[in-house]
mmCIF file of the N, C-alpha and C atoms, coordinates in Angstrom:
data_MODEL
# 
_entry.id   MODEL 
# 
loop_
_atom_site.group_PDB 
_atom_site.id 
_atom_site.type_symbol 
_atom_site.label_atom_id 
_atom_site.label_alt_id 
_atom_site.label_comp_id 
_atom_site.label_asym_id 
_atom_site.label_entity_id 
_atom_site.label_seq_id 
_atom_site.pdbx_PDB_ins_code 
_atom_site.Cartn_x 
_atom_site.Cartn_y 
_atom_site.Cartn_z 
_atom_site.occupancy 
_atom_site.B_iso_or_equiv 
_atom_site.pdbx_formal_charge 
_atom_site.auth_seq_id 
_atom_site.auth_comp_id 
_atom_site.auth_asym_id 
_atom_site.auth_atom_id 
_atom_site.pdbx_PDB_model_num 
ATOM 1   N N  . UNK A 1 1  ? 120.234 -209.383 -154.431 1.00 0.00 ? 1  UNK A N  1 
ATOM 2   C CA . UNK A 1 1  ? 119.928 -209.670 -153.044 1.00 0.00 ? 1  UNK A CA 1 
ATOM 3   C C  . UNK A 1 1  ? 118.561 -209.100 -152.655 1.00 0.00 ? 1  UNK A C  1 
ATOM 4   N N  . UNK A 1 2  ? 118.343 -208.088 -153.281 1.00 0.00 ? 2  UNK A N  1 
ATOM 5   C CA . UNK A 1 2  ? 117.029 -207.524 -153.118 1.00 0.00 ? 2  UNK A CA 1 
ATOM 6   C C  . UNK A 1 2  ? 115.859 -208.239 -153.256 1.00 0.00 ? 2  UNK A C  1 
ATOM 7   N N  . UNK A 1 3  ? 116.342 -208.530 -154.426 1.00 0.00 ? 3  UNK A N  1 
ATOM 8   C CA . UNK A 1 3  ? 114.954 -209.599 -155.308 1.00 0.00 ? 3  UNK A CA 1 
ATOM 9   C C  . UNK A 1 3  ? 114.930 -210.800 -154.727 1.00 0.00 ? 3  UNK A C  1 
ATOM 10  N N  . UNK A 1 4  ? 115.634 -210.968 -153.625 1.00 0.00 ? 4  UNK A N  1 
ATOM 11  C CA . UNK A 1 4  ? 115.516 -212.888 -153.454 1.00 0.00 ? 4  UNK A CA 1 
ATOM 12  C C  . UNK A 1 4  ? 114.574 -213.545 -153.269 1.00 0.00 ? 4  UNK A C  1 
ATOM 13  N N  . UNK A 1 5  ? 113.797 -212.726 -152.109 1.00 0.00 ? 5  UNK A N  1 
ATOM 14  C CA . UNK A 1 5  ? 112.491 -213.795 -151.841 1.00 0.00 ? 5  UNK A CA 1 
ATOM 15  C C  . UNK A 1 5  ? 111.370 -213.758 -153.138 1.00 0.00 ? 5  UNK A C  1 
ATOM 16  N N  . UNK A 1 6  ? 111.619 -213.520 -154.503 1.00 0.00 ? 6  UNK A N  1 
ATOM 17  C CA . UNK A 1 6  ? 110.991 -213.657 -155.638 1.00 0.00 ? 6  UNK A CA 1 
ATOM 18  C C  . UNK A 1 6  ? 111.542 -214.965 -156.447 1.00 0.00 ? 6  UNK A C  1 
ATOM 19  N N  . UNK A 1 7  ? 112.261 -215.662 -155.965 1.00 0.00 ? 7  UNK A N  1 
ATOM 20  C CA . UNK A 1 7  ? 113.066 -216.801 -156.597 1.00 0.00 ? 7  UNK A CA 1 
ATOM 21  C C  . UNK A 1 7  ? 112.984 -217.912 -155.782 1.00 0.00 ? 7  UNK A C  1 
ATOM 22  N N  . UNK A 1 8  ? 111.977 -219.297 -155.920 1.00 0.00 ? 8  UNK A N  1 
ATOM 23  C CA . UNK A 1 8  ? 112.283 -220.185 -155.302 1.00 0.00 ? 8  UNK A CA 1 
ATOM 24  C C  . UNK A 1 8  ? 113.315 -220.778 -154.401 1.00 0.00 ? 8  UNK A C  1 
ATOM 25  N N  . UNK A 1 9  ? 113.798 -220.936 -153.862 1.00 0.00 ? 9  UNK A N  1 
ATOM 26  C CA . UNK A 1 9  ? 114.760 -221.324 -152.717 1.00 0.00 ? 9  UNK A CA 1 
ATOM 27  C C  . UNK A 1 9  ? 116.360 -219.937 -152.908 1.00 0.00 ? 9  UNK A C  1 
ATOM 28  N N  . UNK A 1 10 ? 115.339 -219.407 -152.609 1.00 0.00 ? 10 UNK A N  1 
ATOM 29  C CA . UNK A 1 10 ? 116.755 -218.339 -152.167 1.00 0.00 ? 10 UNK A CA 1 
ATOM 30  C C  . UNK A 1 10 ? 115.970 -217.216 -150.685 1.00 0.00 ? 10 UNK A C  1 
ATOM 31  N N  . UNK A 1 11 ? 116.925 -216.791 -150.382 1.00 0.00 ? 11 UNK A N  1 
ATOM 32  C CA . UNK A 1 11 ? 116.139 -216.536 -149.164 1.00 0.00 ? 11 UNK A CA 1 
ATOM 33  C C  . UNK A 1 11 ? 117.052 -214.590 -149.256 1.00 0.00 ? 11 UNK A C  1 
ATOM 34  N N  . UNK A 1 12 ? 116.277 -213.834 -148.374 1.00 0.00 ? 12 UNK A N  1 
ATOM 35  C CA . UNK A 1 12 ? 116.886 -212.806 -147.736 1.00 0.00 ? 12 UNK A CA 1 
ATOM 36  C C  . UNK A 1 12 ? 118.866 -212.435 -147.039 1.00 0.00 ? 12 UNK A C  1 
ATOM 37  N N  . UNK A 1 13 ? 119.502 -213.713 -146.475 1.00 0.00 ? 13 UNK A N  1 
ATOM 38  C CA . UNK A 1 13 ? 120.463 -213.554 -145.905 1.00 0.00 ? 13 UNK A CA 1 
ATOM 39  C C  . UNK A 1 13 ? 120.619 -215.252 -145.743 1.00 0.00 ? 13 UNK A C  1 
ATOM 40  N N  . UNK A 1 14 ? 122.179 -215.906 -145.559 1.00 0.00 ? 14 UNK A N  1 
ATOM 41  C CA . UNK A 1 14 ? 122.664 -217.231 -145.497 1.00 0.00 ? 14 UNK A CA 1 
ATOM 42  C C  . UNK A 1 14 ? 122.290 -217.831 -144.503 1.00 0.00 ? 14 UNK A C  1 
ATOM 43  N N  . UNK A 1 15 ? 121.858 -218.476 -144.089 1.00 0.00 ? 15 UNK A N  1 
ATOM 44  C CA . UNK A 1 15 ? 121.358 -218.954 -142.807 1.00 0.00 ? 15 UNK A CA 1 
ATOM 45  C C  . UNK A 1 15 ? 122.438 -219.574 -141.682 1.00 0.00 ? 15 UNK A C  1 
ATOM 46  N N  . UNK A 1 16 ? 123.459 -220.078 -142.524 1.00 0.00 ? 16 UNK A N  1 
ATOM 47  C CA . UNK A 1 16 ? 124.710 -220.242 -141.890 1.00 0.00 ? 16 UNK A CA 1 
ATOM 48  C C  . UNK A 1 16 ? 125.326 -219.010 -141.114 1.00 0.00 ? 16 UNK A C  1 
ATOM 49  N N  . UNK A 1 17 ? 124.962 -217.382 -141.593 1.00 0.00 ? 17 UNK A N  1 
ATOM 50  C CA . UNK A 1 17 ? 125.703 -216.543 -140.678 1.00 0.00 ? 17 UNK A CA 1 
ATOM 51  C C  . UNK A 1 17 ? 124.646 -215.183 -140.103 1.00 0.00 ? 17 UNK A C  1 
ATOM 52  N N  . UNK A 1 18 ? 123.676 -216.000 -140.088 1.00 0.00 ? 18 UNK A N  1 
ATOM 53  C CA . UNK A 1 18 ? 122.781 -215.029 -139.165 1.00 0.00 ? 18 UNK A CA 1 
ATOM 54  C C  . UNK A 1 18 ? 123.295 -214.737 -137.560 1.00 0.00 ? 18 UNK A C  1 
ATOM 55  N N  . UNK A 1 19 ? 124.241 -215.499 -136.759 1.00 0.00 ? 19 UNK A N  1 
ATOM 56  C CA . UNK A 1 19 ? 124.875 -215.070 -135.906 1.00 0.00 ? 19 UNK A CA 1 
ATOM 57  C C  . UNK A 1 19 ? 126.059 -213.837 -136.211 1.00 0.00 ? 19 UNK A C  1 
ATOM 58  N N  . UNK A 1 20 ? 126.167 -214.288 -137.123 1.00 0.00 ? 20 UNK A N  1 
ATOM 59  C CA . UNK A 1 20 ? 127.328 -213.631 -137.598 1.00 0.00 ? 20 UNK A CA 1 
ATOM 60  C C  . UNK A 1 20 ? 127.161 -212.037 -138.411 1.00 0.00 ? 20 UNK A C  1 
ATOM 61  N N  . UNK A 1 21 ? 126.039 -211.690 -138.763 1.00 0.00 ? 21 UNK A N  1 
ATOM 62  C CA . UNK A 1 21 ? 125.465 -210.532 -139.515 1.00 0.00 ? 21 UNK A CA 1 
ATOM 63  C C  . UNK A 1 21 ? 125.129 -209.513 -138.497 1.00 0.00 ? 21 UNK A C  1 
ATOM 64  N N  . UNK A 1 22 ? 125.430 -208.433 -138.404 1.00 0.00 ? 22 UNK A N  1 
ATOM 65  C CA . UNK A 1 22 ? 125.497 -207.240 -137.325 1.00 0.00 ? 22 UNK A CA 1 
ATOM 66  C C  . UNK A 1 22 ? 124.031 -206.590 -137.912 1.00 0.00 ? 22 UNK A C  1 
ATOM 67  N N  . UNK A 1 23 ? 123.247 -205.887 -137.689 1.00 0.00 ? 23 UNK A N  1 
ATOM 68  C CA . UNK A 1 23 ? 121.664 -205.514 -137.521 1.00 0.00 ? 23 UNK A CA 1 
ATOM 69  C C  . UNK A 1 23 ? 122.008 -204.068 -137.602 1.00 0.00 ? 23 UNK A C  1 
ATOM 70  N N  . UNK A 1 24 ? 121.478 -203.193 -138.412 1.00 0.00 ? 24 UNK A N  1 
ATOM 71  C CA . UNK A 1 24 ? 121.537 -201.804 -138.197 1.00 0.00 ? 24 UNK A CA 1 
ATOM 72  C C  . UNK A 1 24 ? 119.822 -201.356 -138.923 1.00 0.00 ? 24 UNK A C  1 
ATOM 73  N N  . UNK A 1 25 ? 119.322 -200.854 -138.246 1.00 0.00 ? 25 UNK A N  1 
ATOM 74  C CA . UNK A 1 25 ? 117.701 -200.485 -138.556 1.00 0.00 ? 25 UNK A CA 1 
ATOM 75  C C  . UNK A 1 25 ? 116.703 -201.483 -138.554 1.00 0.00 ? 25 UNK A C  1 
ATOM 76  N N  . UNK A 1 26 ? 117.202 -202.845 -137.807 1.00 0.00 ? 26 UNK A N  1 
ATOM 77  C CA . UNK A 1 26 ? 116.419 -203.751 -138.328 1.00 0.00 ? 26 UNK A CA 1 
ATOM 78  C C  . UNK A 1 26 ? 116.508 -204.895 -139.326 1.00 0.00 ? 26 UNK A C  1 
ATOM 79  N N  . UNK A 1 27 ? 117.511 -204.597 -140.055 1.00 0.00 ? 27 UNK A N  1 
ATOM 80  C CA . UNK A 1 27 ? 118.132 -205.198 -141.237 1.00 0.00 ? 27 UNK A CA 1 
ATOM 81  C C  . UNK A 1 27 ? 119.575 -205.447 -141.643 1.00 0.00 ? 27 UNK A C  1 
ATOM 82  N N  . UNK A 1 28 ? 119.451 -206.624 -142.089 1.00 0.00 ? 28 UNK A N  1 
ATOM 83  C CA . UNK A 1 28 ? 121.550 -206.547 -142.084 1.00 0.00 ? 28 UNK A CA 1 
ATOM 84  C C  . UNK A 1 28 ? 121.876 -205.912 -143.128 1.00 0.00 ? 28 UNK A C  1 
ATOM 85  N N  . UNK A 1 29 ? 123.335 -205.962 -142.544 1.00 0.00 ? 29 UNK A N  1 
ATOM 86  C CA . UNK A 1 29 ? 124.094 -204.598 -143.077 1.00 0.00 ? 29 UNK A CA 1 
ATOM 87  C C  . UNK A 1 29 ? 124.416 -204.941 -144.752 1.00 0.00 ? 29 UNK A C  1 
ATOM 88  N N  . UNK A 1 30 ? 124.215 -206.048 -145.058 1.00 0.00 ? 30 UNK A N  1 
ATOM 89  C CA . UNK A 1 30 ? 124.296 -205.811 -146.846 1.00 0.00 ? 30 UNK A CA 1 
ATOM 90  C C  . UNK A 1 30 ? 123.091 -205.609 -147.307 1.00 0.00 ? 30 UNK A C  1 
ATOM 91  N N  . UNK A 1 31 ? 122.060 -205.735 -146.202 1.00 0.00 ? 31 UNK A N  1 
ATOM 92  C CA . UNK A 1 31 ? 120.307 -205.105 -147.263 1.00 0.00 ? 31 UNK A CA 1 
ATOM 93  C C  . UNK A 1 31 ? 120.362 -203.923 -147.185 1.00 0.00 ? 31 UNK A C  1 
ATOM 94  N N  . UNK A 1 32 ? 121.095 -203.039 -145.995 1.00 0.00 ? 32 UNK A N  1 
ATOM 95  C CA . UNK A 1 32 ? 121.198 -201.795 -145.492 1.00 0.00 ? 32 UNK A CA 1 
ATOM 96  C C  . UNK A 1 32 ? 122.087 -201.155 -147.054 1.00 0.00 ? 32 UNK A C  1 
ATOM 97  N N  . UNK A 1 33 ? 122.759 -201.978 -146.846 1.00 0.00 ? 33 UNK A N  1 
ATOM 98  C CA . UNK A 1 33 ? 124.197 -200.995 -147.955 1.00 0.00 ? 33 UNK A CA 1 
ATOM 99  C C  . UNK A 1 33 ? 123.320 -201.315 -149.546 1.00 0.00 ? 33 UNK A C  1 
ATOM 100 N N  . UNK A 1 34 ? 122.956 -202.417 -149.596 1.00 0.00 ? 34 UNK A N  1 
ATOM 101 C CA . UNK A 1 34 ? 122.373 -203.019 -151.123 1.00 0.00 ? 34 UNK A CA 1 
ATOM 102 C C  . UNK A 1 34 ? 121.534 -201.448 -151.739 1.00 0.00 ? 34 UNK A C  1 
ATOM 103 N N  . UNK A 1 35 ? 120.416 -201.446 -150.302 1.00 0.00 ? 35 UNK A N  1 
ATOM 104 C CA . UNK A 1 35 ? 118.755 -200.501 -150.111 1.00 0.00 ? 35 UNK A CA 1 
ATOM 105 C C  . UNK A 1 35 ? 120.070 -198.741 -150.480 1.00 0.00 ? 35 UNK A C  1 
ATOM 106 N N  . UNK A 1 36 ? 121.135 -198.209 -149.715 1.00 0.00 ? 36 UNK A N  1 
ATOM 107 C CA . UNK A 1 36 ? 121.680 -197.121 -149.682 1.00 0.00 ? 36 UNK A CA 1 
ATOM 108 C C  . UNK A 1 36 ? 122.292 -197.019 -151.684 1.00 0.00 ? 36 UNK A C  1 
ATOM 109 N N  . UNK A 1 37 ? 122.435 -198.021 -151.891 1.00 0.00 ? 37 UNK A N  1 
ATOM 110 C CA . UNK A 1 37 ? 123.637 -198.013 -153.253 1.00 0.00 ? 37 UNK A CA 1 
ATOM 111 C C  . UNK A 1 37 ? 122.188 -197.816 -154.563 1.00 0.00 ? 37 UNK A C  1 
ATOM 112 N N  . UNK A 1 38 ? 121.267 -198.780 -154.093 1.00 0.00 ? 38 UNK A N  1 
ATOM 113 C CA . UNK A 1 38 ? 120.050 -198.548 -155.245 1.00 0.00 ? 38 UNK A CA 1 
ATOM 114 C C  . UNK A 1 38 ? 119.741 -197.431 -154.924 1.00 0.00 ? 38 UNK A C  1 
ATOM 115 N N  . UNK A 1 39 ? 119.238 -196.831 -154.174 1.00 0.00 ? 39 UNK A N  1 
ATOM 116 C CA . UNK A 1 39 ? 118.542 -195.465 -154.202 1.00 0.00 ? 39 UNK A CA 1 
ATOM 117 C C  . UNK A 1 39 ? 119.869 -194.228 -154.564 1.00 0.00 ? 39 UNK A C  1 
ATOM 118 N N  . UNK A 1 40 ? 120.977 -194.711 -154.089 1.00 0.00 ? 40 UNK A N  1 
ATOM 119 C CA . UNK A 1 40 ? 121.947 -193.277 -155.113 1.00 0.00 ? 40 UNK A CA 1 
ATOM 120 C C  . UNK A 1 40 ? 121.944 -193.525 -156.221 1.00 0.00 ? 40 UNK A C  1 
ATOM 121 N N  . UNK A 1 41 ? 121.766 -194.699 -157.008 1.00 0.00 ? 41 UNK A N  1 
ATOM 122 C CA . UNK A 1 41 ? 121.688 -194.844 -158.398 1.00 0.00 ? 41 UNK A CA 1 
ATOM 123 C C  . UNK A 1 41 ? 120.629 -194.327 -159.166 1.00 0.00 ? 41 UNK A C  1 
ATOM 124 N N  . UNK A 1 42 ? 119.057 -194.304 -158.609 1.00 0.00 ? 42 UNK A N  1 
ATOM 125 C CA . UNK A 1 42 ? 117.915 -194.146 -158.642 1.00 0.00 ? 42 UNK A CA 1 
ATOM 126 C C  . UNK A 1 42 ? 117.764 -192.581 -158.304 1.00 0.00 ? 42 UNK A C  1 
ATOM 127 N N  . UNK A 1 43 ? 118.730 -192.036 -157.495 1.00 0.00 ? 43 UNK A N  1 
ATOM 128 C CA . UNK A 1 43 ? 118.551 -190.815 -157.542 1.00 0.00 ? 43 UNK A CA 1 
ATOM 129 C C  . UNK A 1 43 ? 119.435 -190.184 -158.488 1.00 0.00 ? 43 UNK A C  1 
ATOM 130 N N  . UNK A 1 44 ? 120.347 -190.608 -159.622 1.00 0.00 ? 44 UNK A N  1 
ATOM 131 C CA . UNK A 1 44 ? 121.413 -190.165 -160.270 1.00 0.00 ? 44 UNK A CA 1 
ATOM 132 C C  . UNK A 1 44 ? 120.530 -190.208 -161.404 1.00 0.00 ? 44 UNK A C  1 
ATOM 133 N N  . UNK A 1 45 ? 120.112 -191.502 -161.652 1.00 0.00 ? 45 UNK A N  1 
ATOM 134 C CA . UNK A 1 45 ? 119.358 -191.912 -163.030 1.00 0.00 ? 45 UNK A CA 1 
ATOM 135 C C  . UNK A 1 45 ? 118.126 -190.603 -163.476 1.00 0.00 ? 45 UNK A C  1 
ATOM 136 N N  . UNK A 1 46 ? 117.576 -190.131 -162.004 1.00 0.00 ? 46 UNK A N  1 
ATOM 137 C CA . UNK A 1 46 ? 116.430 -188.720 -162.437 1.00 0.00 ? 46 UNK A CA 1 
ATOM 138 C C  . UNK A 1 46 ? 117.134 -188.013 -162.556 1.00 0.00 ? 46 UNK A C  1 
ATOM 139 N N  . UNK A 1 47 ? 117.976 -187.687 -161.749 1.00 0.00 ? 47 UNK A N  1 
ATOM 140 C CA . UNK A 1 47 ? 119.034 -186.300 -161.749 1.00 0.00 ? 47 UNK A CA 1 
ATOM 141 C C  . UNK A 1 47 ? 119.478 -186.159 -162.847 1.00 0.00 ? 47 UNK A C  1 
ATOM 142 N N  . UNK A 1 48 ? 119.815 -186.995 -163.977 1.00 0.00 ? 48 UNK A N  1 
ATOM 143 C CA . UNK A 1 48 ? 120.767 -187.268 -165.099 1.00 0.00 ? 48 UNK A CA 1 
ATOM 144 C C  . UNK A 1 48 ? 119.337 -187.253 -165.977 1.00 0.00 ? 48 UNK A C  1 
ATOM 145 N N  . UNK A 1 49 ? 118.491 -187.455 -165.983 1.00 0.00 ? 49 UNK A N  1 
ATOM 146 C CA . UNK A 1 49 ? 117.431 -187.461 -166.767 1.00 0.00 ? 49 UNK A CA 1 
ATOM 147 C C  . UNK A 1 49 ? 116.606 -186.254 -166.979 1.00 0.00 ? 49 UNK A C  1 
ATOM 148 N N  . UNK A 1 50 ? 116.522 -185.363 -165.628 1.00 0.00 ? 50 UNK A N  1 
ATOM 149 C CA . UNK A 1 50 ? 116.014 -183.704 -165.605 1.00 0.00 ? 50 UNK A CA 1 
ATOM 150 C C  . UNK A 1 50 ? 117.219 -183.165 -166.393 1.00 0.00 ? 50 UNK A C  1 
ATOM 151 N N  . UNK A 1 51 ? 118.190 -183.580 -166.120 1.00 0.00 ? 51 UNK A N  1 
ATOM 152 C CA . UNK A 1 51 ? 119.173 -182.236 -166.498 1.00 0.00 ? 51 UNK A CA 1 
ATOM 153 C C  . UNK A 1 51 ? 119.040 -182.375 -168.807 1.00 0.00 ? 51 UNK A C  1 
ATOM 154 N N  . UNK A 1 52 ? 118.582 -183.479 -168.880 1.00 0.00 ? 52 UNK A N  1 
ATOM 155 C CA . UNK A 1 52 ? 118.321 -183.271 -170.364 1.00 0.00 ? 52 UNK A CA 1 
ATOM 156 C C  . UNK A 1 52 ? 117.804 -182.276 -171.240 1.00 0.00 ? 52 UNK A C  1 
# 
């Protein structure tokens, strides 16, 4: 979902439920949760990589 607007006809969010998508920072709530889940992974992956 992240990567979409890098792929010819795929877009950011469905266009069918942009009424329907609740907004928190500016952004809907699955770019919100997508953006929260990569960066704990991204912070596990160094964390797990210092501790070597």
């Amino acid at each position: 979902m992240l990567f979409a607007p890098l792929f010819p006809g795929t877009a950011w969010h469905d266009p069918e439920f942009v009424d329907l998508d609740p907004m928190f920072l500016g952004m809907s709530a699955q770019k919100l949760v997508a953006l929260i889940v990569c960066t704990l992974l991204l912070c596990g992956c160094i964390f797990a990589y210092a501790r070597r």
